[in-house]
N, C-alpha and C positions, 0 to 999 in steps of 0.2 A: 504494500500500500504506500503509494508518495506520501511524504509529508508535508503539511498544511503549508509551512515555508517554500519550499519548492514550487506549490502550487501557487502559492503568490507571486513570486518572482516569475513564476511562466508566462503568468498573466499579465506582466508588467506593471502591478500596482504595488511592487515591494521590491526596494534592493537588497541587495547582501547586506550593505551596512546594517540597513534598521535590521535586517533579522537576527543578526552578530546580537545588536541590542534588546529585543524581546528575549533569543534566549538567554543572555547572561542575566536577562530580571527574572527570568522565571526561575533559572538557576540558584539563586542568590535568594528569593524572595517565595517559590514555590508556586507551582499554578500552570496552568497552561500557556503556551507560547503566543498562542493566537489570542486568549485574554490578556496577556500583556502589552503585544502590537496595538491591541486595541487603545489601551488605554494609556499610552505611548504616544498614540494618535498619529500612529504610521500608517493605519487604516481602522475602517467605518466597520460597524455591526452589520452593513450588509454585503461587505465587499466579504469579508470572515467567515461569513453564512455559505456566500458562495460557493468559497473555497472547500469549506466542509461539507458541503452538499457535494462536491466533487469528488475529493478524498475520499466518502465514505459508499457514493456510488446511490445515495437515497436522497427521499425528499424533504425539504427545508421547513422549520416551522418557523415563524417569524416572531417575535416579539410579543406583538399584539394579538398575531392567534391565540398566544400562551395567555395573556393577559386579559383576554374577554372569554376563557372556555368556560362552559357551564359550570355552578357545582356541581349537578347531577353527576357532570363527566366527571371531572376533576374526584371524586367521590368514587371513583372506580377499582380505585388504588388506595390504600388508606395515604393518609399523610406522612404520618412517619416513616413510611417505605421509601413514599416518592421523596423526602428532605434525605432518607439516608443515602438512597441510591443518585438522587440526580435529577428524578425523571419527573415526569409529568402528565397525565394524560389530560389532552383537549379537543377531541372529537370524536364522535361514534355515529355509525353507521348499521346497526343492524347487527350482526354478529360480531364486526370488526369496530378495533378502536383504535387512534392515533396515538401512541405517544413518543413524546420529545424526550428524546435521550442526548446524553453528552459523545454517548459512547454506542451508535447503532450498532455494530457490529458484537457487541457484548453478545452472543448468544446463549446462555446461561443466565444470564438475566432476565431477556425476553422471554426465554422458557416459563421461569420462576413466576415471571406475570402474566404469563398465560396459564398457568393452572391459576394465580389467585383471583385472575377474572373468570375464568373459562371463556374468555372468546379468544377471538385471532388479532394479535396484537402487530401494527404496521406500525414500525420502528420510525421517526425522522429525527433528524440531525438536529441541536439548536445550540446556541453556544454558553457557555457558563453564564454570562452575565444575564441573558434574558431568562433562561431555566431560574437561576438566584432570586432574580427579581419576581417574579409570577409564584414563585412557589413562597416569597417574603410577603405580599397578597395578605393571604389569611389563608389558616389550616383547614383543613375539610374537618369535618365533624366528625370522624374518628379521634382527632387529635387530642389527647390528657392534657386538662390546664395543671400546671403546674405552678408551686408558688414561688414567686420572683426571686433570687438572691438577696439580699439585704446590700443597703447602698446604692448608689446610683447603675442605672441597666447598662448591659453590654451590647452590640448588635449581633444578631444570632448569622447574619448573612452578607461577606462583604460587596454586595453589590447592590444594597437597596438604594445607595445615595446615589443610583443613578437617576432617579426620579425623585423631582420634587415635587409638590403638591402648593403651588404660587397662585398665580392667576388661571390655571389651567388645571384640568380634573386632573388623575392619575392617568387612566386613560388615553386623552391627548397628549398627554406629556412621553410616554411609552414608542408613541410614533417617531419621536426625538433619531430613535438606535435606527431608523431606517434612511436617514438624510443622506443626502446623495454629496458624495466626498466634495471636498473645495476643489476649484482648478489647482495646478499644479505653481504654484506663484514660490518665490524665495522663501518669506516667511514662514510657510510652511513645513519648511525644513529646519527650524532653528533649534539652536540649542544653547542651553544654558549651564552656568557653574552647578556642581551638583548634581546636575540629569542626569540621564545616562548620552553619554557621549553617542554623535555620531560620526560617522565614519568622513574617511578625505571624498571629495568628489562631490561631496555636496555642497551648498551655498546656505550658510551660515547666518543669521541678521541677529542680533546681541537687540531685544528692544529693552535699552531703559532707559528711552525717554520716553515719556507717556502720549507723545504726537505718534512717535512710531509703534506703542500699544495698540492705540486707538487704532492703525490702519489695519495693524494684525489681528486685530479682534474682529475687526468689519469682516474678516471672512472666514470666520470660524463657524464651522456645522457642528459641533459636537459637543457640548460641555465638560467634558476633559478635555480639550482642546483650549478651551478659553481658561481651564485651571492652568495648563500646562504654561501659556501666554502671561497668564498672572505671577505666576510662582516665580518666572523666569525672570520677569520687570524688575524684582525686588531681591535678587538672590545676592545682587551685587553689593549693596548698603545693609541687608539685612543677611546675615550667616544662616538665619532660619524661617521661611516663612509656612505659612500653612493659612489654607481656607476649611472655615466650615459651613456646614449647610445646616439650614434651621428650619427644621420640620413639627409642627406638631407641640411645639413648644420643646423639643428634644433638640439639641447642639449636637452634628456626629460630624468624625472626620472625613473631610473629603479629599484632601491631595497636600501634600506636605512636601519639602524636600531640603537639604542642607544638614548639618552635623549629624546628631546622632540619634535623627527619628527614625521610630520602629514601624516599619511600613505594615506588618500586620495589627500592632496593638492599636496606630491610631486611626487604621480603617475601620475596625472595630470599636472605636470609642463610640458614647452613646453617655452625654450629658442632661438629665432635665433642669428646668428651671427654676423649680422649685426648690432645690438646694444650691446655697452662696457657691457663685464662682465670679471667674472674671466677668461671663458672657450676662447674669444675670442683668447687674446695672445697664448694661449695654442695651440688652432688651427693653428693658422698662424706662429709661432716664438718657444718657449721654449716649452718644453713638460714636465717642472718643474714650479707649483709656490709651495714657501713658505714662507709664512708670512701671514701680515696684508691682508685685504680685500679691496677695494673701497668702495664707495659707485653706487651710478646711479639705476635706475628704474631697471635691470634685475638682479642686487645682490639682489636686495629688496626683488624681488618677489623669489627667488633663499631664502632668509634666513628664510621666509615665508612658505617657504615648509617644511623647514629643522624642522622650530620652535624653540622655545625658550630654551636656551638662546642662546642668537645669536653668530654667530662665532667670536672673538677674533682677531683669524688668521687663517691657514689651511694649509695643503700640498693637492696637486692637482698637478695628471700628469695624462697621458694622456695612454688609454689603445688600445696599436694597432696589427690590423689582419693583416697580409702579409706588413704589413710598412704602413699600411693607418691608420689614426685613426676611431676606432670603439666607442671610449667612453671615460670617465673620473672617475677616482676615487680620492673619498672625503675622507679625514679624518681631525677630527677638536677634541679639548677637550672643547667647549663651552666658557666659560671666563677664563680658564687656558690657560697657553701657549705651546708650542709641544716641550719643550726640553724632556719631556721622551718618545718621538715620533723619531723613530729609520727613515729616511730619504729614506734612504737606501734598507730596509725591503720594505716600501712599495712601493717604486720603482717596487721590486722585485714581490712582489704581481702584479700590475698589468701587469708586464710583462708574469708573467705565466696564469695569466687571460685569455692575449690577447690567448696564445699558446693555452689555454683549450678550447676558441672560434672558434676558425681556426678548430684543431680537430672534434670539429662539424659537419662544413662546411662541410669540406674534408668527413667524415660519409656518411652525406647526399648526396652528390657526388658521391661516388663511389655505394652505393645503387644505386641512379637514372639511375648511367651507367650501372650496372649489370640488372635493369630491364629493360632498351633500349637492350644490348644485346640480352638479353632472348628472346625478344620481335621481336627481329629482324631475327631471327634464320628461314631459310627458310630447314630445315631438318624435 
């Protein structure tokens, strides 16, 4: 069977270099290759899809199949099967049912859910992130509630911050993973201190000034894409920056980079507001801190994600869509302190963040309208 990198490169929407770089992060951090590319933003959820619909010789579920399957379906499988295993099902037909695997070709496993359905199970392809996300949803009703740890929650799946819930349902927002990659323009290839490096032969653009942001966000499809754009702006004044996303009244990590952050712990982070941290004021009062930090149990596990050496002090304001807050961006220099840390700049930053997020939205939006038109067209 080719591997999924190969099949990129075939297809010519992948060089050697990025692949050199997805796999040394999957290596180094765990995970699949093509989740990594992805979120690298070397390529799109559906260029990925393709490819594994290729690789694995079956057909593709998409995102939002996963993400609108009935419960009836999705109930065909208990929960805890589909969370241990991967998989999912979202469509039935009469004897047969669909479901999305990581791994079609698993036969052993296909077996296993075909005796605990009894029907005839059609295997498709779907990539980690969209399986994460749809199966992050809610549990089918076999699922045991369980009572929560004590302390502030963990995220059980790291892939739910790829949806957020702003001006737009879950649902529209889901369509996001299928946008059609950017033209091939400079910026698109950039790299920054900290990232993972890319290779010679590319064309390089360093944005930290915030004119040259703003151009590079104007053509961003993807929301790790405009993380990637953000983190890079600020890597150079700031030794550590990180964005978070604000859901629900919950602070979770969304893309970090610089010293000695732990790429699993603070993708998993998961803050509420109800107990004292940095983010709380932020929410409710000032949409600036700068200085020293507190202390209390949700800085803790907040510094813990970050890693060592712990923050000093920090600038932290607040990144928002349509006037709501959508998130927070971090910037800290570890045991130094931020006087060469421009205030102002990164204000700036996450103001054009919020604008690059909205953009999105609005994207998705006006798709979703134009395929309701289409749709509705009685000519």
């Amino acid at each position: 069977m080719p591997r999924i990198g190969e099949i990129l490169i075939a297809k010519g929407v992948l060089t050697q270099d990025a692949l050199r770089s997805g796999l040394d992060a999957a290596r180094r951090n765990g995970g699949r290759v093509g989740t990594w590319l992805v979120r690298l933003g070397y390529v799109n959820e559906t260029t990925l899809l393709d490819g594994l619909s290729q690789q694995y010789g079956c057909p593709a579920a998409k995102a939002i199949d996963l993400a609108t399957a009935p419960l009836t379906v999705r109930s065909i499988l208990p929960a805890a099967f589909c969370k241990r295993h991967i998989v999912l099902p979202f469509n039935r037909s009469g004897r047969q049912v669909d479901v999305a695997m990581m791994n079609p070709a698993d036969l052993v496993l296909i077996d296993e859910m075909t005796r605990l359905t009894g029907l005839v199970v059609r295997p498709y392809i779907a990539t980690e992130a969209a399986l994460a996300a749809a199966l992050a949803l809610g549990p089918g009703p076999s699922s045991a509630a369980t009572a929560p740890p004590p302390g502030p929650p963990r995220a059980a799946a790291r892939e739910w911050r790829l949806f957020w819930k702003m001006e737009a349902p879950t649902l529209e927002l889901m369509k996001a993973m299928t946008a059609s990659p950017a033209p091939p323009v400079a910026h698109l290839a950039a790299t920054f201190p900290y990232l993972a490096p890319l290779g010679g032969g590319i064309p390089v653009v360093t944005t930290s000034a915030a004119d040259e942001l703003a151009e590079a966000l104007s053509g961003a499809t993807h929301r790790d894409h405009v993380a990637s754009l953000v983190l890079g702006s600020l890597a150079s004044p700031g030794r550590r920056v990180a964005l978070f996303s604000l859901q629900q009244g919950k602070v979770m990590g969304w893309g970090a980079t610089g010293l000695g952050v732990r790429d699993e712990d603070f993708h998993n982070l998961m803050l509420t507001l109800d107990r004292p941290s940095v983010f709380l004021n932020l929410s409710k009062a000032s949409d600036l801190h700068v200085g020293p930090l507190g202390g209390g149990e949700s800085n803790k596990l907040l510094f813990d994600a970050l890693g060592p050496p712990a923050p000093r002090e920090a600038i932290v304001t607040t990144v928002k869509v349509r006037g709501k807050h959508a998130g927070f961006l971090w910037v800290d220099r570890g045991e130094d302190g931020l006087a060469t840390v421009p205030v102002t700049l990164v204000q700036e930053v996450a103001r054009l963040a919020g604008l690059a997020l909205e953009i999105l939205v609005l994207r998705q939006k006006i798709k979703a309208g134009t395929r309701l038109t289409e749709g509705g067209s009685t000519d």
